[in-house]
C-alpha positions, 0 to 999 in steps of 0.5 A: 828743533826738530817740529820746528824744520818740519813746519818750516819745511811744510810753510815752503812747500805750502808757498811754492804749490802756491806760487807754482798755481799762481803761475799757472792761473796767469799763464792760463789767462795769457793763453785766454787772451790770445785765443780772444785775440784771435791768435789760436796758434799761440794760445795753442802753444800756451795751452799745450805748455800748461799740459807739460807742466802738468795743469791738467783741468777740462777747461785746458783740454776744452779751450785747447780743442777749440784752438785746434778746431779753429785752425782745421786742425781735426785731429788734435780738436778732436783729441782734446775734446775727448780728453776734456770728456774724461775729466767731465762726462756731463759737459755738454757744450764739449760734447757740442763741440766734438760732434762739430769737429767730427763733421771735418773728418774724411773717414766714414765707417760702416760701424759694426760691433763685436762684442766680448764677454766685458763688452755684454756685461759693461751693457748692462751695468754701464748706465753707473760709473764705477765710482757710483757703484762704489757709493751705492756699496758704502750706502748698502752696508750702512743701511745693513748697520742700521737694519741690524741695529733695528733688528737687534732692539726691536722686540716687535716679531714683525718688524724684527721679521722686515728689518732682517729682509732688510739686512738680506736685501742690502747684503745683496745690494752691497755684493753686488754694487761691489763686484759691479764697481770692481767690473766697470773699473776692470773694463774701463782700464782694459779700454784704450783709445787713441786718435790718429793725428797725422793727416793720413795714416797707412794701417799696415798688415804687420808692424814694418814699413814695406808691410802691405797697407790694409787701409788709409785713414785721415786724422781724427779718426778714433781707434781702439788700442789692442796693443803697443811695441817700441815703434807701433800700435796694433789697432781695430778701426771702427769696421773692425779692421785690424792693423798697425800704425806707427807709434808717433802717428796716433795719440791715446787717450 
C-alpha cells in the first residue's frame, strides 16, 4: 500500500512538473510572438512574468534584453545580456548585442585597475573555468589509477621507471587542478556585480541621503559590489571611485 502512495505520489509530481513546463513553453511563445509583433512592452512583461515563476534559461534573459534594448531602455538591456552571459559564456550573438547596448550609455570611464592578491592569480589560471578545473582533476586521478596499475604489472625496469613519473607527473596535475578549481570558484563567489538601472544615480560619500555626492552615473553603467546594508550598496565605479547608491537604484548580477 505503502509502494503504492509513493508511485501515485511520484506520477503526480512527475504530471505537474510537466504541466507547469507546458506552461511556460506556451507562455514563452506568447511572449516570442509579441516581441515579432512588435509590441516589445508587453513581450517584456511576459518575459519578466516567466523569470518570476522561476523559468530561468539564457534565451529568457537574451529575448528580454532585446526587448529593453528596442525600448531605449539601456539599463535593463544591458543587464539582461549579462545575465543570459553567465548561463553561456560562449554565446556570441549576446555578447553582439551588449557591445550595441553599451554604445547608448552616457558614462565613459578612464578604466584603471587595482589588483588584489585573487585578482593576480584569477590571471593566471582564469583562461579555465572552475568547473573545467574540476574535470582535469577527475582526468588526472584516473590516469594516476591507470599509471599505477601499469606500473604494478609491468615487469619491464624501464617502463616500470616512466609509468611512476607518470603517476608523479598526474599526482602533480591533479593537486594542482584541485586547488586551482577551489581558487576560481572562491574568487568567482567573492565577484559581485551589479548594473545601475535607474536613469541617473548619485554615488554618495557615506550611505544617507544629504551625504555629499562624489559622482552622477547613468543607467547601465556596471559597478563592482563591496558590500550591501538594508537600504545601500557600497560600490567601486569602474575609475575606482567608491561610494554608495541606493539599494533599489541598481540591480546585481
Amino acid at each position: 500500500m505503502k509502494k503504492v502512495l509513493l508511485y501515485i505520489m511520484l506520477l503526480l509530481c512527475v504530471n505537474y512538473t510537466f504541466a507547469v513546463n507546458q506552461q511556460a513553453l506556451k507562455d514563452f511563445d506568447s511572449a516570442n510572438k509579441l516581441y515579432a509583433d512588435q509590441q516589445f512592452a508587453a513581450a517584456a512583461e511576459k518575459y519578466e512574468q516567466l523569470l518570476t515563476d522561476d523559468y530561468i534559461s539564457e534565451a529568457v534573459y537574451y529575448n528580454l534584453g532585446n526587448c529593453y534594448y528596442k525600448l531605449r531602455n539601456v539599463g535593463l538591456s544591458i543587464y539582461n545580456y549579462e545575465k543570459a552571459l553567465q548561463l553561456n559564456p560562449n554565446n556570441e550573438k549576446v555578447r553582439t548585442n551588449l557591445k550595441f547596448a553599451e554604445k547608448m550609455r552616457l558614462d565613459t570611464f578612464e578604466p584603471k585597475t587595482k589588483l588584489s592578491t585573487q585578482h593576480i592569480i584569477h590571471n593566471a589560471i582564469g583562461f579555465f573555468t572552475y568547473n573545467q578545473w574540476a574535470v582535469s582533476a577527475v582526468v588526472g586521478s584516473f590516469m594516476i589509477l591507470l599509471s599505477f596499475v601499469a606500473f604494478y604489472f609491468i615487469s619491464n625496469s624501464t617502463l616500470k621507471r616512466i609509468f611512476f613519473l607518470g603517476i608523479l607527473f598526474f599526482v602533480v596535475v591533479t593537486v594542482l587542478s584541485l586547488i586551482a578549481a577551489f581558487t576560481e570558484k572562491k574568487y568567482h563567489e567573492n565577484e559581485r556585480y551589479g548594473i545601475i538601472v535607474h536613469e541617473t544615480v548619485a554615488v554618495k560619500k557615506e550611505p544617507r541621503i544629504t551625504s555629499k555626492n562624489e559622482k552622477i552615473v547613468h543607467e547601465g553603467t556596471k559597478v563592482f559590489v563591496l558590500e550591501t546594508t538594508a537600504k545601500w550598496h557600497k560600490v567601486t565605479l569602474p575609475d575606482l571611485t567608491e561610494g554608495y547608491i541606493e539599494k533599489q537604484s541598481m540591480k546585481e548580477l
